[in-house]
C-alpha atoms as one frame of an Amber mdcrd trajectory, in Angstrom:
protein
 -44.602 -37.391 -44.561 -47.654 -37.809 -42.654 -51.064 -36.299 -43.607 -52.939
 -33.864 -41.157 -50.239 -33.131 -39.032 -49.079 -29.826 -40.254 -50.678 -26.276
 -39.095 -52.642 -24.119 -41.113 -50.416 -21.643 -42.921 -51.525 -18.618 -44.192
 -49.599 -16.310 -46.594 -51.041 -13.049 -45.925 -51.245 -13.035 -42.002 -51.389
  -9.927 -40.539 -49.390  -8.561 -37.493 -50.852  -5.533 -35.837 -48.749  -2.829
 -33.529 -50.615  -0.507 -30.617 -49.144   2.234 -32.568 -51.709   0.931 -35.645
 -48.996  -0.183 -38.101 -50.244  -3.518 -39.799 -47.561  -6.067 -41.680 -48.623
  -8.504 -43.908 -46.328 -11.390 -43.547 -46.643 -15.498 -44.033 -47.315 -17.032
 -40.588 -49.543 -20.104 -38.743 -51.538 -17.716 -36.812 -53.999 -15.503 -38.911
 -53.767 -12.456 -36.630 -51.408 -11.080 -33.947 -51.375  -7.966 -31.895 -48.022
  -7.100 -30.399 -46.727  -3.782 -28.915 -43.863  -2.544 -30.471 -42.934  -3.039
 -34.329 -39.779  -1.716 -36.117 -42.196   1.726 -36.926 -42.457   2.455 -33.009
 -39.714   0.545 -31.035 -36.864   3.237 -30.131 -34.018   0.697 -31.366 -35.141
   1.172 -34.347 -36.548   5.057 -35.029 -33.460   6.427 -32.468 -35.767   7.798
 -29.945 -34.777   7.474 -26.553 -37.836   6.927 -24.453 -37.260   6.488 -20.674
 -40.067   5.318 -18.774 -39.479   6.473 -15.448 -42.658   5.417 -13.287 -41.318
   5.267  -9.694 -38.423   7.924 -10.106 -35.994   4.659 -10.595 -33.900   6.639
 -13.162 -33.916   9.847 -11.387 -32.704   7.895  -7.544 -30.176   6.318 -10.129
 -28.466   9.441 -11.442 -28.327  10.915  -7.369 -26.614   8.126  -6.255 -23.910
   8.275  -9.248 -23.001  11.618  -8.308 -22.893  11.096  -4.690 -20.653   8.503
  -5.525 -18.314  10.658  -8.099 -17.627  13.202  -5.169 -17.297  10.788  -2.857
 -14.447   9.859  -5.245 -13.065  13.402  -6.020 -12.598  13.784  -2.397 -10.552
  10.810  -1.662  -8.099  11.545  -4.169  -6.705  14.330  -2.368  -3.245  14.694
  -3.358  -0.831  13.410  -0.424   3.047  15.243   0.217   5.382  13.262  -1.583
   8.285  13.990   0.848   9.867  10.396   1.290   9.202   9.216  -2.571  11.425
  13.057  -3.638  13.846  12.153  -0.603  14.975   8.405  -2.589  14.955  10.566
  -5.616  17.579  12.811  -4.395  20.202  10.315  -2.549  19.615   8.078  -6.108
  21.141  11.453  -8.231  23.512  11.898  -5.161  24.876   9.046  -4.952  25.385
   8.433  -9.635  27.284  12.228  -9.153
């Protein structure tokens, strides 16, 4: 192997969240600052946060129920008159 080309590696590097939870873990870098960590992120304490800046979520939801009645109103049920008429020449004609 060749000399001097490896990083600096340092056991006890520490990883520091915006919500001010520090982990000590073995990295190249001495010290990073991220801004979510498995204490805060909502994967993994099973709180749904829904950031909703420009009413994105709220236009989203509108246009899903426009679209469900949209929906509920075509399927109108149509008179089966012709589809009951082959039904009854079919038993007709086996008698």
């Amino acid at each position: 192997m060749k000399k001097d080309i490896h990083p600096k590696y340092y056991p006890e590097a520490k990883i520091i969240c915006a919500c001010g939870n520090i982990i000590e873990v073995g990295s190249t870098i001495e010290e990073m600052k991220v801004e979510t960590c498995s204490a805060c992120h909502p994967f993994y304490t099973g709180k749904k946060k829904s950031m909703d800046t420009t009413g994105r979520v709220d236009r989203f939801k509108k246009l899903a129920e426009k679209a469900k009645e949209k929906k509920a109103a075509k399927t109108v049920k149509k008179p089966r008159a012709k589809a009951d008429e082959k039904v009854e020449k079919k038993t007709a004609k086996k008698k």
